[in-house]
C-alpha positions in Angstrom: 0.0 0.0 0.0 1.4 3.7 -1.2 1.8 5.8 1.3 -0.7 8.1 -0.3 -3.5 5.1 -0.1 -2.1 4.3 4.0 -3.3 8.6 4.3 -6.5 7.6 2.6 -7.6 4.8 4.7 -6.6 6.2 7.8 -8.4 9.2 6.9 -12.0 7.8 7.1 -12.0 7.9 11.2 -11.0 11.1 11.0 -13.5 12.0 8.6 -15.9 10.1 10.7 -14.8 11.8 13.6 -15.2 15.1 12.1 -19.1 14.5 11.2 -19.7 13.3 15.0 -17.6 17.0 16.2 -20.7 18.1 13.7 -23.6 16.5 14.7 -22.9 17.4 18.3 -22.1 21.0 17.9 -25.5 21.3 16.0 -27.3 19.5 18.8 -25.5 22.0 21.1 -26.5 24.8 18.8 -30.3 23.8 18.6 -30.4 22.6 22.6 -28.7 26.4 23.5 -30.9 28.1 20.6 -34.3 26.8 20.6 -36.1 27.6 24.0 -36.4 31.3 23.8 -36.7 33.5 20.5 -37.7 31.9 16.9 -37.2 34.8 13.9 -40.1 34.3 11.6 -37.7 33.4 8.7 -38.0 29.5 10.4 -41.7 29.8 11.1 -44.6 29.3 8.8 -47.6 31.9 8.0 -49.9 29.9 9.7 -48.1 29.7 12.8 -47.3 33.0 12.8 -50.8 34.3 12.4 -51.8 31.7 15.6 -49.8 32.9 17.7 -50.8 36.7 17.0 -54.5 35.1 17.6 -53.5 33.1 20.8 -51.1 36.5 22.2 -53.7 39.2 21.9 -56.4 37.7 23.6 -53.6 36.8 26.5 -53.0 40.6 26.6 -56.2 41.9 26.5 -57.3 39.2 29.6 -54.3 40.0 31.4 -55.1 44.1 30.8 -58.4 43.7 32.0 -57.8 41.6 35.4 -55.3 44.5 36.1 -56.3 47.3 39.3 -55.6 50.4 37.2 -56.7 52.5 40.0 -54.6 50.9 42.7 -51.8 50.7 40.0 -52.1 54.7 39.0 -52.4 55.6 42.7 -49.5 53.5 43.9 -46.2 55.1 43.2 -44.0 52.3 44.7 -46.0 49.5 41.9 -45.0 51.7 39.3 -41.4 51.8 40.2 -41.8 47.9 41.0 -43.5 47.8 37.5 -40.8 49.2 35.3 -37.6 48.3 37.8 -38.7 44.5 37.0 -39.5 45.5 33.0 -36.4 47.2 32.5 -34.0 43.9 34.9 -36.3 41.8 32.4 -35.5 43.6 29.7 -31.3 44.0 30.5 -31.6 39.5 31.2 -33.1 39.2 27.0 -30.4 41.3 26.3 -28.0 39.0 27.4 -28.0 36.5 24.6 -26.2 34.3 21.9 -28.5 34.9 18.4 -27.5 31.7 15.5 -27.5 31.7 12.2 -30.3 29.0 11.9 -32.6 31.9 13.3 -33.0 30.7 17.0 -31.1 32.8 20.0 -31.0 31.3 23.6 -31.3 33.8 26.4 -32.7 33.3 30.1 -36.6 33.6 30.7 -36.9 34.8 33.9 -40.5 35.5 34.1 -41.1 33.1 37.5 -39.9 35.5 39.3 -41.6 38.2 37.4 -44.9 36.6 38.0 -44.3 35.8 41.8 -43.4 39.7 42.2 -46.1 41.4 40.2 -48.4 38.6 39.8 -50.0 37.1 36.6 -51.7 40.0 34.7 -48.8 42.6 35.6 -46.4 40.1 34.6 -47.9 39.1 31.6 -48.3 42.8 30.4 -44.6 43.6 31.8 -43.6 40.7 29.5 -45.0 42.3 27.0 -42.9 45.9 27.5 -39.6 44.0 27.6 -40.6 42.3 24.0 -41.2 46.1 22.7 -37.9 47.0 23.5 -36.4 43.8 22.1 -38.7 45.1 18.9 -37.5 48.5 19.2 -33.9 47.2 19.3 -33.9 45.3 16.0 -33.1 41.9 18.4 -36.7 40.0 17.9 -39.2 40.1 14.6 -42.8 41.9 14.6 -44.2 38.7 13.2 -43.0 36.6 15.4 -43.3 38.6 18.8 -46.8 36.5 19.2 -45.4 32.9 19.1 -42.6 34.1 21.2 -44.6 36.1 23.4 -46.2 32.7 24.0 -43.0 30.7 24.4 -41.7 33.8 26.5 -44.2 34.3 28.6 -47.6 33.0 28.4 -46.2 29.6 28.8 -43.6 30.6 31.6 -46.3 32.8 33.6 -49.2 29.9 33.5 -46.6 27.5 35.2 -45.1 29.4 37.8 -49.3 30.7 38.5 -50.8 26.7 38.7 -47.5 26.2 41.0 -48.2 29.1 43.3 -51.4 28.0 43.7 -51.0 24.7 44.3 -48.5 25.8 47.2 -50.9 28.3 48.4 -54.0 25.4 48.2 -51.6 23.4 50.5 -51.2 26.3 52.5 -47.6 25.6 54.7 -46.4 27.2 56.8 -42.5 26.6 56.3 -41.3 29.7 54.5 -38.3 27.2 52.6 -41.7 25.5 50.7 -42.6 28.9 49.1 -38.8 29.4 48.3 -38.6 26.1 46.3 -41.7 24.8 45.2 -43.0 28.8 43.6 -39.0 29.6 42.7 -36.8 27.1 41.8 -38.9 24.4 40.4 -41.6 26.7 38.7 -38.5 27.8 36.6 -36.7 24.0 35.7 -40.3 22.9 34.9 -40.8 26.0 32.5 -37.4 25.3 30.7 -38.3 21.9 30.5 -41.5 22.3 28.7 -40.6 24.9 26.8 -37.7 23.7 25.1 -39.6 20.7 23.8 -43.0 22.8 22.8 -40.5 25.0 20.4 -38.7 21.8 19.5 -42.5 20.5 18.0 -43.6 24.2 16.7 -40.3 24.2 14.1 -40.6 20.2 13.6 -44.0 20.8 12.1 -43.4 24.1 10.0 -40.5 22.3 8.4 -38.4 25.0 7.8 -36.0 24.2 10.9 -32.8 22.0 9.6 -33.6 19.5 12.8 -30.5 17.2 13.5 -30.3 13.8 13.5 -28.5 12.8 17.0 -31.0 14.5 18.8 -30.9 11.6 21.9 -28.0 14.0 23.3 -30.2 16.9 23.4 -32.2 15.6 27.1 -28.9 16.0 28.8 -28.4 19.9 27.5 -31.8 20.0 28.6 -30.9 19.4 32.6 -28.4 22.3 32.0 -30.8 24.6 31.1 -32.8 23.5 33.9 -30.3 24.5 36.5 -29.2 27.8 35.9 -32.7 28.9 35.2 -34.0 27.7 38.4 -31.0 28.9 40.0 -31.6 32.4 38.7 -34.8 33.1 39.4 -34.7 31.1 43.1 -32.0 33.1 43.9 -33.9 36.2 43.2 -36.9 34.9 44.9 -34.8 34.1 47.6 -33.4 37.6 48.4 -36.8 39.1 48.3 -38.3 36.8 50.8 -35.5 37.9 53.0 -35.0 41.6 52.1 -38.4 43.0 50.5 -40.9 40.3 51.1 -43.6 42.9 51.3 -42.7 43.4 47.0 -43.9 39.9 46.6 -47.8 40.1 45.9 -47.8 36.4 45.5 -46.2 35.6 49.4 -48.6 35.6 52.2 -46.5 37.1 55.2 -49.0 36.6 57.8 -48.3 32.8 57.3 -44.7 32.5 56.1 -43.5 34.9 58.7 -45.2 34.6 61.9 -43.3 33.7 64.9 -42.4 29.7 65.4 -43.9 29.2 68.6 -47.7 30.2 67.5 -47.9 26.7 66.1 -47.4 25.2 69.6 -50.2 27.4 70.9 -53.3 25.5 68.9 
């Protein structure tokens, strides 16, 4: 054998090798990519147009279960409002866009909805798109099916959780922390990465790869840093501002230890 056909032949692992470094940055690409915002270039009319007709009647119900008059005549909810539209707004910011017409940023709307509640939150949500829109950094046609990926999705988990936890009604503040913090926020990341996985499976128009077993464990690493984020936030406004959290009962959460031992 020449030395040229001894290259050849030991050049097919490497070759081989070279598809695998492929496939997995790909996977790595569409696990980092997919969960947050879709450009309408890799979405079809049809969906498009849903999710305009599933978004503005989110908005308009979330506009109408709003106290304006509370809202107008509280100065300290309108700096709440806007301080959490604006951090919302700097977290999208921070993002890696693709070619393939996905970008991967943090959602962040648990804690969103735990401070300011659902409608606020879903309206607030909203705000932080605009300025995305404003910005050039997300598509007009596509704000609805991302403001349904972004935060009607997001905000409807982290409200059946809080209310679930307030159903149960404990008393231990640490169950609050956890179970309307952290997990509201790994259970969001790990239904909305495969709900946009489906949306751009069925349009079509999404180069899907083919070694997409590898894509659960990118999935548990979104999982983390999500929950971690928002907890963490959650965390520190149990502790420093608890009285910003319209979702946390502090009669219960707070009360001294040794009322228990009294009934």
């Amino acid at each position: 054998m020449t030395a040229r056909g001894t290259h050849a032949a030991a050049g097919h692992p490497l070759q081989r090798g070279r598809e695998v470094c492929v496939y997995t940055a790909l996977i790595h690409r569409l696990a980092r990519g997919i969960v947050q915002v879709i450009s309408a270039q890799v979405l079809s009319g049809t969906t498009l147009s849903l999710g305009w007709l599933g978004y503005v009647p989110l908005l308009a119900w979330a506009a109408s279960q709003v106290r304006w008059v509370e809202l107008l005549a509280d100065r300290r909810r309108q700096h709440l409002l806007f301080g959490t539209v604006f951090c919302l707004f700097a977290l999208w910011l921070v993002r890696r866009d693709f070619d393939t017409g996905v970008a991967y940023h943090f959602i962040g709307m648990t804690a969103v909805t735990l401070l300011l509640d659902w409608p606020l939150a879903v309206l607030g949500g909203f705000m932080a798109q605009l300025g995305l829109l404003v910005l050039g950094r997300q598509d007009l046609a596509a704000l609805g099916v991302n403001g349904l990926l972004l935060v009607g999705l997001p905000v409807l988990i982290t409200e059946v959780c809080a209310l679930v936890v307030e159903r149960a009604q404990p008393r231990n503040l640490f169950v609050y922390i956890f179970c309307s913090g952290f997990f509201p926020a790994a259970l969001t990341v790990l239904v909305c990465v495969p709900v946009a996985l489906g949306l751009l499976w069925l349009d079509g128009r999404f180069a899907l790869p083919e070694w997409l077993g590898d894509f659960v464990g990118y999935l548990w690493l979104m999982m983390f840093p999500e929950a971690f984020i928002n907890g963490m936030v959650i965390s520190a406004l149990v502790v420093f501002c608890p009285d910003w959290l319209e979702t946390f009962n502090r009669t219960r959460y707070l009360q001294a230890p040794w009322k228990d031992d009294e009934h």
